[in-house]
PyMOL Python script that loads the backbone (N, CA, C, O; Angstrom):
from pymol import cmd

cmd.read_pdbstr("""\
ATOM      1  N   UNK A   1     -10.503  26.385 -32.099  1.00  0.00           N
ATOM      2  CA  UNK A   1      -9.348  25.871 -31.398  1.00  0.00           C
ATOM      3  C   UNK A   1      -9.428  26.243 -29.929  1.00  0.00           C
ATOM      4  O   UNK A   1      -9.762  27.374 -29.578  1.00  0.00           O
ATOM      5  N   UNK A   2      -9.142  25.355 -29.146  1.00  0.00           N
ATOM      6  CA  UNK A   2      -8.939  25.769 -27.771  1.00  0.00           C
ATOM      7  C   UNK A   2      -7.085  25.513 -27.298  1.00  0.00           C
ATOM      8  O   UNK A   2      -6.345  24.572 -27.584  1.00  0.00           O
ATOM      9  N   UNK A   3      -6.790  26.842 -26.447  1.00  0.00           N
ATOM     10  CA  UNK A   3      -5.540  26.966 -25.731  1.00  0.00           C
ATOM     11  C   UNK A   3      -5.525  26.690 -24.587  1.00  0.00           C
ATOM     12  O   UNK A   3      -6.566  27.094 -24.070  1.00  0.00           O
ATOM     13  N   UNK A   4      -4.695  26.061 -23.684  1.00  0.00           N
ATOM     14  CA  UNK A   4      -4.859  26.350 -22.370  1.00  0.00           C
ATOM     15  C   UNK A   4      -3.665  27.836 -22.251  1.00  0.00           C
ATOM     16  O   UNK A   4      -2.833  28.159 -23.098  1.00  0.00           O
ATOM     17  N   UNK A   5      -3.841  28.256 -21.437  1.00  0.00           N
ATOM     18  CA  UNK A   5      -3.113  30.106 -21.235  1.00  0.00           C
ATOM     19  C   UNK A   5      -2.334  29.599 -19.770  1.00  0.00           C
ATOM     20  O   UNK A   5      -1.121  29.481 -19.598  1.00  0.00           O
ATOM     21  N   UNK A   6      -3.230  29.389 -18.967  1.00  0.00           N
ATOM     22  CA  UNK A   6      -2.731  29.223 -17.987  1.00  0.00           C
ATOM     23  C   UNK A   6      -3.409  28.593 -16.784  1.00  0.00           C
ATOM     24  O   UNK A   6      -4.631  28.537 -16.644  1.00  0.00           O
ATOM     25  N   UNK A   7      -2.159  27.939 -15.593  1.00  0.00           N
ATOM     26  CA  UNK A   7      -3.043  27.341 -14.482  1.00  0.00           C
ATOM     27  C   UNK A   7      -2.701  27.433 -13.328  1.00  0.00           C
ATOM     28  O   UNK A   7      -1.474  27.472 -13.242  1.00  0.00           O
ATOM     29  N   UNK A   8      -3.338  27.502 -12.144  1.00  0.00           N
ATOM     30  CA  UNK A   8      -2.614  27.743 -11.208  1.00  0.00           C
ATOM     31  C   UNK A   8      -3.078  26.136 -10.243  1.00  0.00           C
ATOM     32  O   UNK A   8      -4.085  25.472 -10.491  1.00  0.00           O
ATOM     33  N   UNK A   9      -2.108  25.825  -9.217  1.00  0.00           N
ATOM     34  CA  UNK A   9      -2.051  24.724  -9.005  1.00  0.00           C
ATOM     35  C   UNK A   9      -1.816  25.010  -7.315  1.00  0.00           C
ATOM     36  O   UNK A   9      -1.019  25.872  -6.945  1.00  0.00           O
ATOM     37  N   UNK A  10      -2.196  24.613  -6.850  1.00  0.00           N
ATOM     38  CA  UNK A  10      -2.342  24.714  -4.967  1.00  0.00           C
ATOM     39  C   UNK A  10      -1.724  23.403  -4.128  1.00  0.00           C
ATOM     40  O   UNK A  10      -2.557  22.500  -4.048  1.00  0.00           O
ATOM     41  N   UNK A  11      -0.852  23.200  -3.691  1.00  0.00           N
ATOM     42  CA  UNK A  11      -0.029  21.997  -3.147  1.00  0.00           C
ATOM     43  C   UNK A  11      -0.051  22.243  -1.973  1.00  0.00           C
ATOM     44  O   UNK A  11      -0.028  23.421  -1.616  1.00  0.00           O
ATOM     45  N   UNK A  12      -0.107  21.100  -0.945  1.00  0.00           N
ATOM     46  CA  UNK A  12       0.239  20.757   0.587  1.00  0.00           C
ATOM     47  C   UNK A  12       1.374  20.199   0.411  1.00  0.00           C
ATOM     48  O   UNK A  12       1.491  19.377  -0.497  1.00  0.00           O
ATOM     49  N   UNK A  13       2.558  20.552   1.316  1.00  0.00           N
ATOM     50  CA  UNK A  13       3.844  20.099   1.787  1.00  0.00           C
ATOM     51  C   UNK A  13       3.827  19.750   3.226  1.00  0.00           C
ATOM     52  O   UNK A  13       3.224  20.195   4.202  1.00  0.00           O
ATOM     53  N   UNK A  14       4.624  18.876   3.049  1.00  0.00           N
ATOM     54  CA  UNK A  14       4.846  19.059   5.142  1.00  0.00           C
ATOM     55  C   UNK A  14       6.011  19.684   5.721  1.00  0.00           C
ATOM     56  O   UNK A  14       6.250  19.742   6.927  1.00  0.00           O
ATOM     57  N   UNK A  15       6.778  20.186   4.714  1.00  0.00           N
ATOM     58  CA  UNK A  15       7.797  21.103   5.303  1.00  0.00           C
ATOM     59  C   UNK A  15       8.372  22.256   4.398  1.00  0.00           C
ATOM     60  O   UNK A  15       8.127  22.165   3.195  1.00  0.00           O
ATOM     61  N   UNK A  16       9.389  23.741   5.010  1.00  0.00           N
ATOM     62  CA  UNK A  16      10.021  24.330   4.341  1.00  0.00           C
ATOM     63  C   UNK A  16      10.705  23.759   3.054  1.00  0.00           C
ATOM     64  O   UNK A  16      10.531  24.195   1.916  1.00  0.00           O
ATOM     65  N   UNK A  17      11.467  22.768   3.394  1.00  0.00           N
ATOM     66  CA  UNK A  17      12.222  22.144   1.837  1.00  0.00           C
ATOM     67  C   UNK A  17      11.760  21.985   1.238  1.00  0.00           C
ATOM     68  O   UNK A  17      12.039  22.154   0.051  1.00  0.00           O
ATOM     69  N   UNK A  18      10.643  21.509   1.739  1.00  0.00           N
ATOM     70  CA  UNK A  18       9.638  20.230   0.627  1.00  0.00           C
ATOM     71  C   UNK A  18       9.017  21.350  -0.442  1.00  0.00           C
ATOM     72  O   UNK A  18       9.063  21.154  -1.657  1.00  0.00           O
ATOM     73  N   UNK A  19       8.373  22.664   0.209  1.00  0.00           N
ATOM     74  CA  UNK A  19       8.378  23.733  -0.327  1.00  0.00           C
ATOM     75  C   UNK A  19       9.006  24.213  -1.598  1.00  0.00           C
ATOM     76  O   UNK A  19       8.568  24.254  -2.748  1.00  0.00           O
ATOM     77  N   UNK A  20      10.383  24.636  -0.969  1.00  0.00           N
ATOM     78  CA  UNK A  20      11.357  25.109  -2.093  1.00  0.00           C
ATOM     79  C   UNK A  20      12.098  24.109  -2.713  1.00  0.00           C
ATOM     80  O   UNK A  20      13.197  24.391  -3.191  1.00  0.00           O
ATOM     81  N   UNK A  21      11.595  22.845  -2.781  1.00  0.00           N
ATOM     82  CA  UNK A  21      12.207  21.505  -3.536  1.00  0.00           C
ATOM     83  C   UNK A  21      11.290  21.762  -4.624  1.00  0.00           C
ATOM     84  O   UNK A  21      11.696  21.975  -5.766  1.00  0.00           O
ATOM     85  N   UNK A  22       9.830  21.746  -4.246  1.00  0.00           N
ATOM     86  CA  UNK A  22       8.532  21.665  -5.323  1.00  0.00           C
ATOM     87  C   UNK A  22       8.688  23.252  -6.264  1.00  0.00           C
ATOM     88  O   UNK A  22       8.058  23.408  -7.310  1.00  0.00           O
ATOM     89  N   UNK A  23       9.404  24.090  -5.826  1.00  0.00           N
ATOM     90  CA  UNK A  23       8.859  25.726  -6.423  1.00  0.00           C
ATOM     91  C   UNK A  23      10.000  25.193  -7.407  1.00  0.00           C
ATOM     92  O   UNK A  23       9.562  24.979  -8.538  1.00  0.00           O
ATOM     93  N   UNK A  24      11.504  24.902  -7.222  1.00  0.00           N
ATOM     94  CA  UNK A  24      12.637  24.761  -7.973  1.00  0.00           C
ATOM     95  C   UNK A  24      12.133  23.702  -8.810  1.00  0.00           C
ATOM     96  O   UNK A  24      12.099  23.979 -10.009  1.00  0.00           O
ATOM     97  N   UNK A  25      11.700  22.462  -8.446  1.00  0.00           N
ATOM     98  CA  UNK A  25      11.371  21.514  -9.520  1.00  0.00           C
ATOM     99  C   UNK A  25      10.283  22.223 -10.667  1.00  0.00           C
ATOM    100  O   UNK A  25      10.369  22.122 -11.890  1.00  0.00           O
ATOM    101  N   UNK A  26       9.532  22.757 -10.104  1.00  0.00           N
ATOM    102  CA  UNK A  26       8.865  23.468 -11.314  1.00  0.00           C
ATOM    103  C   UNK A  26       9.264  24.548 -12.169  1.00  0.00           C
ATOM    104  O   UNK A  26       9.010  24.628 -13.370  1.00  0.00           O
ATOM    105  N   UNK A  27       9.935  25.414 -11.445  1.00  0.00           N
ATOM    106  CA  UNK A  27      11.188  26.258 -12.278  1.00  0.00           C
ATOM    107  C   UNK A  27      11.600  25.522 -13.512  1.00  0.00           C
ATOM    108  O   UNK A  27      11.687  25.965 -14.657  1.00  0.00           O
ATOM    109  N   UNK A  28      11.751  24.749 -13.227  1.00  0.00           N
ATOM    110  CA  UNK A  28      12.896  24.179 -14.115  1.00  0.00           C
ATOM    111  C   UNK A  28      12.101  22.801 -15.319  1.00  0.00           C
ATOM    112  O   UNK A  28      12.621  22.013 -16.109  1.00  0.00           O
ATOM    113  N   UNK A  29      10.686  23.063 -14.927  1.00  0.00           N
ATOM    114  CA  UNK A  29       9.839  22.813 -16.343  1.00  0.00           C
ATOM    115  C   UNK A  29      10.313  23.133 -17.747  1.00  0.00           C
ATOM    116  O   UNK A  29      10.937  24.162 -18.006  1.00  0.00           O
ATOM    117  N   UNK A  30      10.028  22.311 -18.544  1.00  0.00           N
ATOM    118  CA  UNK A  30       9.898  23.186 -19.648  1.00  0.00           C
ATOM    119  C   UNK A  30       9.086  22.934 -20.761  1.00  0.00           C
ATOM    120  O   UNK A  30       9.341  22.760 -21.952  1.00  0.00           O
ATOM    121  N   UNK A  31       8.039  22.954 -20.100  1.00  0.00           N
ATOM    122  CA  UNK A  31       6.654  23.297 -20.653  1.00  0.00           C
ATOM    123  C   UNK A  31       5.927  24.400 -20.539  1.00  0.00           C
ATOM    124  O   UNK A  31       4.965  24.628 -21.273  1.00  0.00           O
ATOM    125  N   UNK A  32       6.333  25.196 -19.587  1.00  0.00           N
ATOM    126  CA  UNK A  32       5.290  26.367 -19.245  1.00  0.00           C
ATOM    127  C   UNK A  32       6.604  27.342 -18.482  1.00  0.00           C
ATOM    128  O   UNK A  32       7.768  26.946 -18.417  1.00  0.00           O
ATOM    129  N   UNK A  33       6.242  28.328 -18.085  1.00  0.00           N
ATOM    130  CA  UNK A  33       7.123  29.566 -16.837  1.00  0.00           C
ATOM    131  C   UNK A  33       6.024  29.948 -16.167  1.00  0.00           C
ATOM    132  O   UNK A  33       4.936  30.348 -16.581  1.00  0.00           O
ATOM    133  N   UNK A  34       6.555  29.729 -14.783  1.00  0.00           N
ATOM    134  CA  UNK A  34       6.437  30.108 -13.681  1.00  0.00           C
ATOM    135  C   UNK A  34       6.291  31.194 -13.683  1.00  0.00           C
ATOM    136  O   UNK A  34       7.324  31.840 -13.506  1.00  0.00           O
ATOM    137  N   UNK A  35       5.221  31.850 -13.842  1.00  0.00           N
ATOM    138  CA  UNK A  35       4.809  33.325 -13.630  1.00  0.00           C
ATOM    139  C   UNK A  35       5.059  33.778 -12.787  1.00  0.00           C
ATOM    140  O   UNK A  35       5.805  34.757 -12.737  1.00  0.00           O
ATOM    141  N   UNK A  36       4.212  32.908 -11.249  1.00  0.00           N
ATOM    142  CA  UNK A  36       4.349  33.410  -9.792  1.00  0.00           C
ATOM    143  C   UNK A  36       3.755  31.967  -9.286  1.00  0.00           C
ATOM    144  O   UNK A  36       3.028  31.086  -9.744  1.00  0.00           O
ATOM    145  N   UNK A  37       4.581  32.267  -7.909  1.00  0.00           N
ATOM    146  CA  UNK A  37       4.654  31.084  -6.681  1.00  0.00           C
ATOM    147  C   UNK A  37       4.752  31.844  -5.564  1.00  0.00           C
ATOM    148  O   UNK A  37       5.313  32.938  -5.517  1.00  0.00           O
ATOM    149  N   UNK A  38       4.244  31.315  -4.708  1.00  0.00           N
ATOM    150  CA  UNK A  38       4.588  31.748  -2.982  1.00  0.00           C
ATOM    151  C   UNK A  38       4.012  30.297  -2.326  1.00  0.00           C
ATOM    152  O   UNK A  38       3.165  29.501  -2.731  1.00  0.00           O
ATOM    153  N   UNK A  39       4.750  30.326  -1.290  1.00  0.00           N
ATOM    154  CA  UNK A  39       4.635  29.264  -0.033  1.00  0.00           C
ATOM    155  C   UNK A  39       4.601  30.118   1.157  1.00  0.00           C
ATOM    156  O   UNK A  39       5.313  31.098   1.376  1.00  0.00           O
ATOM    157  N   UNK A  40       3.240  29.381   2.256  1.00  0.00           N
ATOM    158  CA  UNK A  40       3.036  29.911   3.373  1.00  0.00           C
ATOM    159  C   UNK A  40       2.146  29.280   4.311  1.00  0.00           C
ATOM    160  O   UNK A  40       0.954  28.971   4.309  1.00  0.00           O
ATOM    161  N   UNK A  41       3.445  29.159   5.394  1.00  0.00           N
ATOM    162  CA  UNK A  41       2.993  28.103   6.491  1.00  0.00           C
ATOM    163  C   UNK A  41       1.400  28.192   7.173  1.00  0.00           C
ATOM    164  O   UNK A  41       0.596  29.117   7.291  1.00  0.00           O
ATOM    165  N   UNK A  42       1.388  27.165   7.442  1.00  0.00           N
ATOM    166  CA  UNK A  42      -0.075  27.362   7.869  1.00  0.00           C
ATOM    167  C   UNK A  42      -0.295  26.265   8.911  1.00  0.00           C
ATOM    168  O   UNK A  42       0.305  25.196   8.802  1.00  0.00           O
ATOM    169  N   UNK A  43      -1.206  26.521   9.997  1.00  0.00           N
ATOM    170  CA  UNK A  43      -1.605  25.685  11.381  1.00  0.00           C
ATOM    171  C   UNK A  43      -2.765  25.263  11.155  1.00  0.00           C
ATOM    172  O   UNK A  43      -3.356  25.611  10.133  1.00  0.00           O
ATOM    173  N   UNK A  44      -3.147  24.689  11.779  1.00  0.00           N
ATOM    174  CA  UNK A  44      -4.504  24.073  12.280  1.00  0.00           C
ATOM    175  C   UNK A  44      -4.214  23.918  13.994  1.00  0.00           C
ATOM    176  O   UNK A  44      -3.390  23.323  14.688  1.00  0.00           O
ATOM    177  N   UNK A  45      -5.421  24.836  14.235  1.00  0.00           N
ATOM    178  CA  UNK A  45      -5.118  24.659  15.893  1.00  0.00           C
ATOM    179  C   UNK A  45      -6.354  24.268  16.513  1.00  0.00           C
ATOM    180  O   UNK A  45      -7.380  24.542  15.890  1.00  0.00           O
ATOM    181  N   UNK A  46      -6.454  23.689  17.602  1.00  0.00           N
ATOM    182  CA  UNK A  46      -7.711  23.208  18.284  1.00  0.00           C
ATOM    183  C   UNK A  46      -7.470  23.002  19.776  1.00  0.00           C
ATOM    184  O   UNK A  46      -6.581  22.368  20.345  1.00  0.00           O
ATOM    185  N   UNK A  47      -8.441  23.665  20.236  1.00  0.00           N
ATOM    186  CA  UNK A  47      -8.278  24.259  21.672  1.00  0.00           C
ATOM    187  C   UNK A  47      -7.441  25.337  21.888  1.00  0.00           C
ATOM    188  O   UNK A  47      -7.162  25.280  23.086  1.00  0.00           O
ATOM    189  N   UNK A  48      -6.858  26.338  21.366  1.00  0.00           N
ATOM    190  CA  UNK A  48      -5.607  26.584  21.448  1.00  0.00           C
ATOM    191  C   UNK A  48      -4.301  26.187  21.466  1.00  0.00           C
ATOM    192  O   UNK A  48      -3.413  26.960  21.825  1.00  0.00           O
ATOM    193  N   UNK A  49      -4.001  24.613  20.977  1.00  0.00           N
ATOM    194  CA  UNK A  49      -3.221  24.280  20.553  1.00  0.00           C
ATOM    195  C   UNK A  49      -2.833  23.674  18.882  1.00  0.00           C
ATOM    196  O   UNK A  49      -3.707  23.344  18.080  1.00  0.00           O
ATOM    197  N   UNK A  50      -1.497  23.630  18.628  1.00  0.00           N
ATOM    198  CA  UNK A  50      -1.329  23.263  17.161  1.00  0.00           C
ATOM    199  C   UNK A  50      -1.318  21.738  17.569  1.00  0.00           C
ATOM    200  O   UNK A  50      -0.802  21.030  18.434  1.00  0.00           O
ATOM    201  N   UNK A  51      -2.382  21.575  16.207  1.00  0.00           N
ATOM    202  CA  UNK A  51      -2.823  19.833  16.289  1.00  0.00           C
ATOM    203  C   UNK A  51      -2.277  19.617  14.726  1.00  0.00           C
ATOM    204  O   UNK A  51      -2.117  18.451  14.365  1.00  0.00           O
ATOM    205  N   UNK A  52      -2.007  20.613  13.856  1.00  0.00           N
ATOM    206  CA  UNK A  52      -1.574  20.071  12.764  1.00  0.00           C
ATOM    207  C   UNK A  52      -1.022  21.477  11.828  1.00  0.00           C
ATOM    208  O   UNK A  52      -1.813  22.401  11.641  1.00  0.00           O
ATOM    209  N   UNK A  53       0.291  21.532  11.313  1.00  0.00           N
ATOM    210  CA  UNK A  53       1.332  22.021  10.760  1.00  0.00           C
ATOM    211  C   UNK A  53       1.450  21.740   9.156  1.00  0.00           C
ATOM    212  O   UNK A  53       0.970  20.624   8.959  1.00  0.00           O
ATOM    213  N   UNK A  54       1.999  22.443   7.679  1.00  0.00           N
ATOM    214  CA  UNK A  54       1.816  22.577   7.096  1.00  0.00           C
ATOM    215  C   UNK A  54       2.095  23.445   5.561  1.00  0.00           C
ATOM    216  O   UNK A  54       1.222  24.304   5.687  1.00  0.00           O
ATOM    217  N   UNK A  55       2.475  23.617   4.791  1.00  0.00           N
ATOM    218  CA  UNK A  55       3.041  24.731   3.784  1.00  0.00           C
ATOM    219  C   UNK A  55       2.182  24.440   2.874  1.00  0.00           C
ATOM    220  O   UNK A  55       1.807  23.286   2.667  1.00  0.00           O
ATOM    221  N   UNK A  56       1.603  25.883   1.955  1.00  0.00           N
ATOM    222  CA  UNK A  56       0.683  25.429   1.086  1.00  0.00           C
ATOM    223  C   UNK A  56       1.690  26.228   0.041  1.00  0.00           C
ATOM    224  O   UNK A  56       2.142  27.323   0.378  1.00  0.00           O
ATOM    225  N   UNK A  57       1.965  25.747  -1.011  1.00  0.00           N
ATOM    226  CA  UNK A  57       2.946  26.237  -2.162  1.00  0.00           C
ATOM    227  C   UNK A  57       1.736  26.357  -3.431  1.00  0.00           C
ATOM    228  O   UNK A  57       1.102  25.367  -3.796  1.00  0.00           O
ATOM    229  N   UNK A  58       1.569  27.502  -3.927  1.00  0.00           N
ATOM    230  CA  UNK A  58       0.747  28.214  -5.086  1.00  0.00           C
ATOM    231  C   UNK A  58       1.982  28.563  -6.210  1.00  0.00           C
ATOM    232  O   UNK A  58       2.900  29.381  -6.270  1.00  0.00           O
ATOM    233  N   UNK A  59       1.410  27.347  -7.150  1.00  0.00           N
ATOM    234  CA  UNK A  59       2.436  27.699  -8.595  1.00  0.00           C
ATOM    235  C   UNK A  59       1.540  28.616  -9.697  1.00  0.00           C
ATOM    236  O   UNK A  59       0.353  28.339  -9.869  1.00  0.00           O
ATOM    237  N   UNK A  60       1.962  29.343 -10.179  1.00  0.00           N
ATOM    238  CA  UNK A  60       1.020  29.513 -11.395  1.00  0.00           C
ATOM    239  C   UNK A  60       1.967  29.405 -12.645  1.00  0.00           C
ATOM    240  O   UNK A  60       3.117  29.791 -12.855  1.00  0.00           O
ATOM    241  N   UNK A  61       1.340  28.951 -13.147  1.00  0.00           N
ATOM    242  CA  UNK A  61       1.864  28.501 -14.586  1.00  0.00           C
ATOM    243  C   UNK A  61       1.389  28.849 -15.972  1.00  0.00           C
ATOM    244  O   UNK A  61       0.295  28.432 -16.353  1.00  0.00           O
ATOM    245  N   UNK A  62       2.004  29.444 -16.595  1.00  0.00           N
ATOM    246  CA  UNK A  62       1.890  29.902 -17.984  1.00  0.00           C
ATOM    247  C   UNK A  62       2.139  29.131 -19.108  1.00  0.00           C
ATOM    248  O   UNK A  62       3.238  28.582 -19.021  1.00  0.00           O
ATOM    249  N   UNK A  63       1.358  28.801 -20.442  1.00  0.00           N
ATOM    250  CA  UNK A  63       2.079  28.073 -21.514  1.00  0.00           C
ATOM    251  C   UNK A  63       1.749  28.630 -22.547  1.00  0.00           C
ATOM    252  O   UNK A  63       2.261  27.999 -23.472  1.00  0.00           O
ATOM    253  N   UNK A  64       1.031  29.677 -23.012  1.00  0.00           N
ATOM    254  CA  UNK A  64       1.233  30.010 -24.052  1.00  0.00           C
ATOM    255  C   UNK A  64       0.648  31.590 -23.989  1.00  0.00           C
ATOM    256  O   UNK A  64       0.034  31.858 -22.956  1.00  0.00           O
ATOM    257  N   UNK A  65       0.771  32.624 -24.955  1.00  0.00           N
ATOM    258  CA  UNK A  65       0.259  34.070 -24.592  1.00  0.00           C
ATOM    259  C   UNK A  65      -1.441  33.329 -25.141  1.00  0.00           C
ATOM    260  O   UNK A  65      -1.895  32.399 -25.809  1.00  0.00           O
ATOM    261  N   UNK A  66      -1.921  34.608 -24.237  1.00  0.00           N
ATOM    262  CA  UNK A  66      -3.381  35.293 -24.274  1.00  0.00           C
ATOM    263  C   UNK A  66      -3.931  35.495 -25.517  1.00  0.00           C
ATOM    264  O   UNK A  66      -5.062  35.139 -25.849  1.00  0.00           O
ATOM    265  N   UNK A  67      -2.787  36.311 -26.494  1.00  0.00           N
ATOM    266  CA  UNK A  67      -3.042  37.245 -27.508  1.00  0.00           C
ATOM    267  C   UNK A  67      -2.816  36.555 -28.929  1.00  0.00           C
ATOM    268  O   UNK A  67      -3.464  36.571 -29.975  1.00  0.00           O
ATOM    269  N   UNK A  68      -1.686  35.973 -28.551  1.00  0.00           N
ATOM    270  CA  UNK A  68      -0.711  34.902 -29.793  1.00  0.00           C
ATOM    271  C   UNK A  68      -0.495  33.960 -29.452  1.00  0.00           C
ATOM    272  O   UNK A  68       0.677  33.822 -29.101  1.00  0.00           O
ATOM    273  N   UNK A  69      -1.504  32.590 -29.307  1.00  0.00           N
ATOM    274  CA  UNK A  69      -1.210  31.373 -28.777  1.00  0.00           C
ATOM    275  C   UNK A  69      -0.665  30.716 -29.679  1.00  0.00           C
ATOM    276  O   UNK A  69      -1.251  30.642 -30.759  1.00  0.00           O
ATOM    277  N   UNK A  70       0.456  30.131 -29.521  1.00  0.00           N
ATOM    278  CA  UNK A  70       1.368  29.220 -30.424  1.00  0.00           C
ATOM    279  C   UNK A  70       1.524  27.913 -30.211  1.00  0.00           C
ATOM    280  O   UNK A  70       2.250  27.278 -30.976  1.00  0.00           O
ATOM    281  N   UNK A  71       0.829  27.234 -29.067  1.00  0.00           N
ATOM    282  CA  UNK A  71       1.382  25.809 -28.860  1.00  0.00           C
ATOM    283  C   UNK A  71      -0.150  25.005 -27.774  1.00  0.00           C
ATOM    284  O   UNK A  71      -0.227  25.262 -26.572  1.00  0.00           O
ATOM    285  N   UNK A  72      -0.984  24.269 -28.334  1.00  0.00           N
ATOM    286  CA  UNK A  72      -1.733  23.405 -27.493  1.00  0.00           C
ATOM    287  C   UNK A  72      -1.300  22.524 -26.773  1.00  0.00           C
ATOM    288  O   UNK A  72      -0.487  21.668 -27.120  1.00  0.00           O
ATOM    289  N   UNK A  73      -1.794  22.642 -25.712  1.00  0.00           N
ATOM    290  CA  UNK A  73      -1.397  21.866 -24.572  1.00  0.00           C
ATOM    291  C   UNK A  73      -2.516  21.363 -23.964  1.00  0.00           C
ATOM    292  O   UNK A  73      -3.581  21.969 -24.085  1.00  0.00           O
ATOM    293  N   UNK A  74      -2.402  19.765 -22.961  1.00  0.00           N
ATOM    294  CA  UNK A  74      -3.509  19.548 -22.784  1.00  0.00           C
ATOM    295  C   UNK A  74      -2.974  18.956 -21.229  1.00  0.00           C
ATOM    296  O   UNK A  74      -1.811  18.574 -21.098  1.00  0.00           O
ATOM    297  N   UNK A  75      -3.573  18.939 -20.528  1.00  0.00           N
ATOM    298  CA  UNK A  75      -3.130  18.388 -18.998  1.00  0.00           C
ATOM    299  C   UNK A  75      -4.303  17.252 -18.491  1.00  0.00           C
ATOM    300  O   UNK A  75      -5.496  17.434 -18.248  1.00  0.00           O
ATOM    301  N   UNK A  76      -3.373  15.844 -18.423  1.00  0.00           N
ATOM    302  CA  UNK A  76      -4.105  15.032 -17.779  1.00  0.00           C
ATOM    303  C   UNK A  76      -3.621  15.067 -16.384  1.00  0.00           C
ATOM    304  O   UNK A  76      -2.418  15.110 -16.123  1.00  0.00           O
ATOM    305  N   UNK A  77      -4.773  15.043 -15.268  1.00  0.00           N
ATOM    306  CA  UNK A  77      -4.711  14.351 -13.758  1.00  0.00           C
ATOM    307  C   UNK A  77      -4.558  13.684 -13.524  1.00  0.00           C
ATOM    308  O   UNK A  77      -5.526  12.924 -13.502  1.00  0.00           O
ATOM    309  N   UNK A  78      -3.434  13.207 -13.139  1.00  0.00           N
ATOM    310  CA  UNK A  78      -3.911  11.696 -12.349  1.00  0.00           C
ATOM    311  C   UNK A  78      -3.401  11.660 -10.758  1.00  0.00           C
ATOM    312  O   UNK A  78      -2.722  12.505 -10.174  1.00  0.00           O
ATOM    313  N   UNK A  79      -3.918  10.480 -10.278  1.00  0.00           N
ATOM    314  CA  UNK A  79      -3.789  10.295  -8.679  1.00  0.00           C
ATOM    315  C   UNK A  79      -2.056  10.152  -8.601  1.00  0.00           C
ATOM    316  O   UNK A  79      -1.563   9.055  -8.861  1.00  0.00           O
ATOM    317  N   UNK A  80      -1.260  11.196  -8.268  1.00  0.00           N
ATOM    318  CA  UNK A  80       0.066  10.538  -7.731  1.00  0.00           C
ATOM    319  C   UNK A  80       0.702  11.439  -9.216  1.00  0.00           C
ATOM    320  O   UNK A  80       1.808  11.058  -9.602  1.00  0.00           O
ATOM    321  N   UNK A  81       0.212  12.273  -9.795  1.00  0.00           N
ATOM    322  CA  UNK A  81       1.243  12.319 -10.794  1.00  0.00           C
ATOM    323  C   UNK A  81       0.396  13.761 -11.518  1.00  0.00           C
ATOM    324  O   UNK A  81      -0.754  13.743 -11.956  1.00  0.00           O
ATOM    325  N   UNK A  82       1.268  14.879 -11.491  1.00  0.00           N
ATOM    326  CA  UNK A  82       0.889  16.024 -12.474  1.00  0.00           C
ATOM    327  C   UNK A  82       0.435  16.461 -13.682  1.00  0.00           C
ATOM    328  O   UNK A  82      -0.290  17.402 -14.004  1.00  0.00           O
ATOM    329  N   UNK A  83       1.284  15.161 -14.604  1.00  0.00           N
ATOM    330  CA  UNK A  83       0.639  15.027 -15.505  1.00  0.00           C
ATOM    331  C   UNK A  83       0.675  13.933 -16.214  1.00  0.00           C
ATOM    332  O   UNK A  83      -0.048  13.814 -17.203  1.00  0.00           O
TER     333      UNK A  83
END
""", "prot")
cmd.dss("prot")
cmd.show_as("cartoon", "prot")
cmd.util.cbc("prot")
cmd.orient("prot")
């Protein structure tokens, strides 16, 4: 049998909200818990100036224990959509 345990997932935002819009929408999954998340702005600069602005939001996500897996789960990708 294979489990998935867990995943962590790396997102570009273009702003603070957009940020804590995406951390709360995933909160509130209920397929998995939110182990841990953080968001943190980030630049791109060239020449010494900012040419491009940015939030990278890190979910990690849990769905079943390590030890006592109780539930298979399977995650499709797609373009435009999580799962």
């Amino acid at each position: 049998m294979r489990y998935l345990i867990e995943v962590t997932e790396n997102y570009r935002v273009d702003n603070e909200a957009e940020a804590k819009t995406l951390i709360e929408e995933a909160k509130a999954g209920n397929n998995y818990i939110v182990k841990k998340y953080s968001s943190q702005y980030k630049e791109r600069k060239q020449k010494g100036e900012v040419v491009d602005a940015w939030y990278k939001v890190v979910l990690v996500k849990s769905f079943t224990s390590e030890k006592e897996p109780d539930a298979q789960i399977e995650i499709e990708y797609k373009e435009g959509s999580a799962f």
